[in-house]
C-alpha positions in Angstrom: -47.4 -17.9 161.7 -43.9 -19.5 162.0 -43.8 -19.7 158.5 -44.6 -16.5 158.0 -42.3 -15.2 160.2 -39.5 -16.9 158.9 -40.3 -16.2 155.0 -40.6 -12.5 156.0 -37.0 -12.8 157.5 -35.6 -14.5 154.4 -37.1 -12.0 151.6 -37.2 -9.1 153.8 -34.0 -9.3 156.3 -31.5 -11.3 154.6 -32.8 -9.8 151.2 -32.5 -13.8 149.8 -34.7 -13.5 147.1 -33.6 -16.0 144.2 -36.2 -19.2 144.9 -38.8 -16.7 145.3 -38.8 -15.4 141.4 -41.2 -18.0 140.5 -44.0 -16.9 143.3 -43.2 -13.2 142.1 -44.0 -13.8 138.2 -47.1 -16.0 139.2 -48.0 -13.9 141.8 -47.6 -10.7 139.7 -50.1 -12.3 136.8 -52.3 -14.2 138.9 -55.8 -13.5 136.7 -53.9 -13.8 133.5 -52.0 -17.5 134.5 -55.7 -18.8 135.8 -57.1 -17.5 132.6 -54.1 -19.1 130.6 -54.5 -22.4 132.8 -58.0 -22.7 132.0 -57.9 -22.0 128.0 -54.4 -24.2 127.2 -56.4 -26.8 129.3 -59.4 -26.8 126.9 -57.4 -26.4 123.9 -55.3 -29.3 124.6 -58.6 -31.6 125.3 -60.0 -30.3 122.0 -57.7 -30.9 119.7 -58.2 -34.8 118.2 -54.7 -36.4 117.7 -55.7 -39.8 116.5 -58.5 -41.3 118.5 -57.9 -39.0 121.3 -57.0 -35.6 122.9 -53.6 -33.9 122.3 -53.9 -34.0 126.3 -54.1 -37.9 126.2 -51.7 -38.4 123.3 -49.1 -36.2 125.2 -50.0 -38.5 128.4 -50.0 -42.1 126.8 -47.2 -42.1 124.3 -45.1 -39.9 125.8 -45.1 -39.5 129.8 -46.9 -43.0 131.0 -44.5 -44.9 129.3 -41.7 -43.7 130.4 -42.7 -42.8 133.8 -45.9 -45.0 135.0 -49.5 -44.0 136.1 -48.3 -41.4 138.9 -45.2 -40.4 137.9 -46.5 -39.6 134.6 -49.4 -37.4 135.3 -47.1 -35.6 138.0 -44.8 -35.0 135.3 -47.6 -33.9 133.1 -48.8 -31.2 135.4 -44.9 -30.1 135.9 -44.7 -29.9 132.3 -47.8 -27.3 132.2 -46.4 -25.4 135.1 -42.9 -25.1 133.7 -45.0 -24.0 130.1 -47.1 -21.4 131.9 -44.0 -19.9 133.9 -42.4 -19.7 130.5 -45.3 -17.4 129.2 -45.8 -15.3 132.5 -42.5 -14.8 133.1 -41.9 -13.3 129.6 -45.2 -10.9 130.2 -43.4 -10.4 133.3 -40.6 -9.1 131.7 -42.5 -7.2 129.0 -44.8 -5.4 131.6 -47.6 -7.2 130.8 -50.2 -7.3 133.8 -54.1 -8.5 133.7 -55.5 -5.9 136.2 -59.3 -5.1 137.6 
């Protein structure tokens, strides 16, 4: 509730609203970023790149070398996030909204 509370006076009150663009975008596309999630996720498993994914290739030649086991799957999933805002944010900017 404290949270809350201080959120609401940020955004609302001080009218701070520049960290909270990413929540907005997301926020705004929520069905189309979990449908987006979901298909990219499968289409990078499916594609073979030598004797594995494109998902593993990414992972093992790229991120675990140069940031280890943890610091390279973190990185991985930062890397999908920063991709997916990159799409919703331009069908943010385009008005395009997935709605029921």
């Amino acid at each position: 509730m404290l949270c809350y509370a201080l959120c609401s006076y940020i955004l609302d009150i001080r009218k701070v609203r520049l960290w909270s663009a990413p929540f907005l975008v997301f926020g705004a596309n929520a069905i189309l970023f979990f449908m987006f999630a979901g298909i990219v996720a499968r289409i990078l498993i499916m594609i073979p790149v030598a004797d594995t994914s494109l998902k593993g290739a990414i992972f093992n030649q790229v991120l675990q070398p140069l940031f280890g086991n943890y610091l390279g799957s973190f990185s991985y999933s930062l890397l999908f996030l920063l991709a997916s805002y990159l799409v919703m944010y331009a069908c943010y900017k385009r008005g395009i909204f997935c709605k029921v």
